[in-house]
N, C-alpha and C positions, 0 to 999 in steps of 0.2 A: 087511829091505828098506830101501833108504837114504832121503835126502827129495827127492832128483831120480828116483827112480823111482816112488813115491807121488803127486810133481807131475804124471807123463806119465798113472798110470793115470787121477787126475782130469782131466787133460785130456780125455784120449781116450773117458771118460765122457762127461762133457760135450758137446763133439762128438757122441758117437752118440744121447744127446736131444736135443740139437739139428735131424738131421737126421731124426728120428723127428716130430718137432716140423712138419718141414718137407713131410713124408711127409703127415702128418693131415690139413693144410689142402687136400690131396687128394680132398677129398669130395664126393658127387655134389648135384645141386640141379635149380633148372627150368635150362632151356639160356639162352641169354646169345642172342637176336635181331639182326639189325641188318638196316636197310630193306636196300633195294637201287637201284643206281643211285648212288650215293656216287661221287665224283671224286677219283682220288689222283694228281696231276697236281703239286700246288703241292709234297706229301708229298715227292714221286717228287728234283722239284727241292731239296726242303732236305736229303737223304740226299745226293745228289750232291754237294752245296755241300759239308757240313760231315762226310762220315764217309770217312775216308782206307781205304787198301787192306787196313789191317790189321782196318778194322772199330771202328776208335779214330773218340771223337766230338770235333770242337773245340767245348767248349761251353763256352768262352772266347769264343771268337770269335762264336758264335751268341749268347750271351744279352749281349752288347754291339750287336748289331744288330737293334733292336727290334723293326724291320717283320718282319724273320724270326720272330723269336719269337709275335709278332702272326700271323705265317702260319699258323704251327702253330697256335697258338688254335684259329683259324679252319677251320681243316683239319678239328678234332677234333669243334667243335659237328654236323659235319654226321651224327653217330653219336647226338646227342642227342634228334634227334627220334623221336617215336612212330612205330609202322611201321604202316604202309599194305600197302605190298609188301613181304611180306621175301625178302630172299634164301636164295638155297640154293647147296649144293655148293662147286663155286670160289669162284663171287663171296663167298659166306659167307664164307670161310676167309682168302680174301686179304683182306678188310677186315678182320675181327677180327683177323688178326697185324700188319697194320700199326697196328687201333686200341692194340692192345697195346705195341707198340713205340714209337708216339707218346706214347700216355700215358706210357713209363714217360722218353722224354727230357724231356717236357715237367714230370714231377716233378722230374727232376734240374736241369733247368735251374732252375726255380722255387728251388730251394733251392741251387745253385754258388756258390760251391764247398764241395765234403766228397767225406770220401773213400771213401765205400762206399754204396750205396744201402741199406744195414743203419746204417747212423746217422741216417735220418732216420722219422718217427715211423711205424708199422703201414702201408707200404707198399704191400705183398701183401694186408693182407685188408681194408684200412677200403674200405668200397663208396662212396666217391668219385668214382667215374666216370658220366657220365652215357650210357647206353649203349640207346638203344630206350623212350626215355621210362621207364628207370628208373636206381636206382644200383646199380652195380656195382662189384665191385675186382677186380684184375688177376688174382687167385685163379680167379673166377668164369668168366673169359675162360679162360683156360687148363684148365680141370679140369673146369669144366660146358660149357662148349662145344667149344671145340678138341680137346682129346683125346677127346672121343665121336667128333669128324666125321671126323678123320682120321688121328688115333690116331701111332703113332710118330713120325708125318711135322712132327709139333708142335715136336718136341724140336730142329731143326735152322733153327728160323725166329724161334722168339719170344727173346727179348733182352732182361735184366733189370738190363743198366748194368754188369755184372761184366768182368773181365779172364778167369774161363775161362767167360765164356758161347759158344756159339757166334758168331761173328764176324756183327756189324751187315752188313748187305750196304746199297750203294749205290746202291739203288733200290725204290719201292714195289712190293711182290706187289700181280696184278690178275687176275680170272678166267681172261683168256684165255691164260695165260702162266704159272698159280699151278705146276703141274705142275713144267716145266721149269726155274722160279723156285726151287723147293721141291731137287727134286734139285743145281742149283748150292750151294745153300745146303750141303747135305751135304758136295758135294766140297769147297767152299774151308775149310769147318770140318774135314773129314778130312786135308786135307793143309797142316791148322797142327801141326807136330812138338810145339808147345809145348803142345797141347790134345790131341792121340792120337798116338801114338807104333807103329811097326810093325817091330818089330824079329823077323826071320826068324833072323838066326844065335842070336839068345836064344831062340829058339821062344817069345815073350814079348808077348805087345802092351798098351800103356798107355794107356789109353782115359780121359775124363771120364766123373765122378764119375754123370754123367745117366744113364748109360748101370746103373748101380746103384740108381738111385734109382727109376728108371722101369722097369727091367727086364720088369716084366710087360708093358708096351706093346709090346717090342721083340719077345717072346713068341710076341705074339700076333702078330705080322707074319710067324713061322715062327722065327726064329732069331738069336744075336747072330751068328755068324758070316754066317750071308746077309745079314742088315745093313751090316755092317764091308765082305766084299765087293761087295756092288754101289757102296759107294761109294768104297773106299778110292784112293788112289794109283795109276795102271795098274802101276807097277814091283813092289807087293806085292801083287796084288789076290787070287792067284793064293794066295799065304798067309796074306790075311785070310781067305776063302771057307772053307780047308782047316778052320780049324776048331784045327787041331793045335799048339795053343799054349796057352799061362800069360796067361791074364788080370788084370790089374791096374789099379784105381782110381786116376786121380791127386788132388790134394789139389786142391779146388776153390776157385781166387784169387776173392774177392770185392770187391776195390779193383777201383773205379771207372775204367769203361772210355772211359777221358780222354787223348785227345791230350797235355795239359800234365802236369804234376806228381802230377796229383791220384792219387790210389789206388797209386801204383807200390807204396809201403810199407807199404799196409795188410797187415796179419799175423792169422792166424789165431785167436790171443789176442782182439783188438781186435774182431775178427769175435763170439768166443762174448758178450763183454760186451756190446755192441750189440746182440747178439741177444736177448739176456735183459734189454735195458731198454727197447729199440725198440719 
């Protein structure tokens, strides 16, 4: 065996502790709270301002306009208080995916520019957040709360600053709306070709990496093909459902999901070593 095929096996080691790595922090805990009654109003307007159709953030332009940055701030403390009333159901779900989603712009802004939210230090699991009169990290949001309440539905809303995350949407999730918010979210992330792929004459379909890592959430909703179909493209829908296909992972881009320059050329390499120093 040569020494470019000994490099690939370490690679590809590597890689699968990594995302083994990623899988762990997967673990269950008390639930993550947040009152009720929360306003995503100011939230709703800085999505609009700064996250274009692709789901790309200008956070160039955001962290040069202070009041804006100051918005979000301000947005966030209103998660920090102790709860009186908590919420349930919707309301629950649509404030935690926005708190998730605020915190994780509001990290990156804090620290823009860089090119991956894997270069900056424990991210995911330092309980930094203040969320219900306690701290939290975005781990806790995701995996103690969110995925208990509503299970695969998680995968298509929360936003971790990545180029294959699912696409940022330009507007806050709010109870009365979370529903039909939730299922948009799916279709414009299903019919990005560059994030799931529906190739019928290959009998082939090329899905994100989520879709492998969270597999049992999807599971338990009954199926990856009744998945794929309820939300795919109308022109495939009919041979996402079927079932009758090759599935396939794509490589999951974690350069930073930036309007300007930033993340386009982060690489995989760059990714494992960030990830093992971060």
């Amino acid at each position: 065996m040569n020494s470019a095929d000994n490099g690939k096996r370490i690679l590809l080691a590597l890689v699968a502790l990594v995302f083994a790595a990623i899988m762990a922090r997967a673990d269950t805990g008390n639930s993550v709270d947040v009152r009720a009654g929360i306003s995503h109003e100011d939230y709703d307007r800085l999505l609009r301002k700064y996250v274009n159709q692709q789901g790309l953030v200008n956070y160039s332009g955001w962290k040069q306009n202070s009041a804006d940055v100051s918005a979000l701030d301000e947005y966030l403390k209103q998660f920090a208080a102790e709860i009186g009333s908590p919420s349930q159901g919707n309301e629950k779900a649509a404030s935690l995916v926005n708190a998730y989603n605020g915190l994780v712009l509001q990290w990156i802004l804090r620290a823009y520019p860089t090119e991956s939210i894997w270069q900056l230090n424990d991210s995911f699991t330092a309980k930094r957040n203040e969320i219900g009169g306690r701290k939290v990290s975005l781990d806790d949001i995701e995996h103690e709360a969110l995925r208990p309440l509503i299970g695969y539905r998680a995968h298509a809303v929360l936003v971790c600053a990545a180029r294959s995350c699912p696409p940022l949407q330009q507007f806050a999730y709010t109870a009365d709306k979370f529903d039909e918010q939730n299922d948009a979210a799916y279709r414009a992330w299903f019919a990005r070709e560059d994030l799931n792929r529906f190739l019928p004459n290959e009998k082939k379909v090329e899905i994100s990496s989520i879709f492998k890592w969270f597999k049992q959430d999807f599971e338990k909703a009954g199926s990856m093909p009744k998945i794929l179909g309820r939300y795919a493209p109308a022109p495939v829908r009919e041979f996402a459902t079927s079932g009758n296909y090759e599935i396939k992972y794509l490589p999951y881009n974690w350069g930073l999901n930036d309007q300007g320059p930033h993340g386009r050329n982060y690489r995989e390499a760059q990714f494992l070593l960030d990830k093992a120093f971060k």
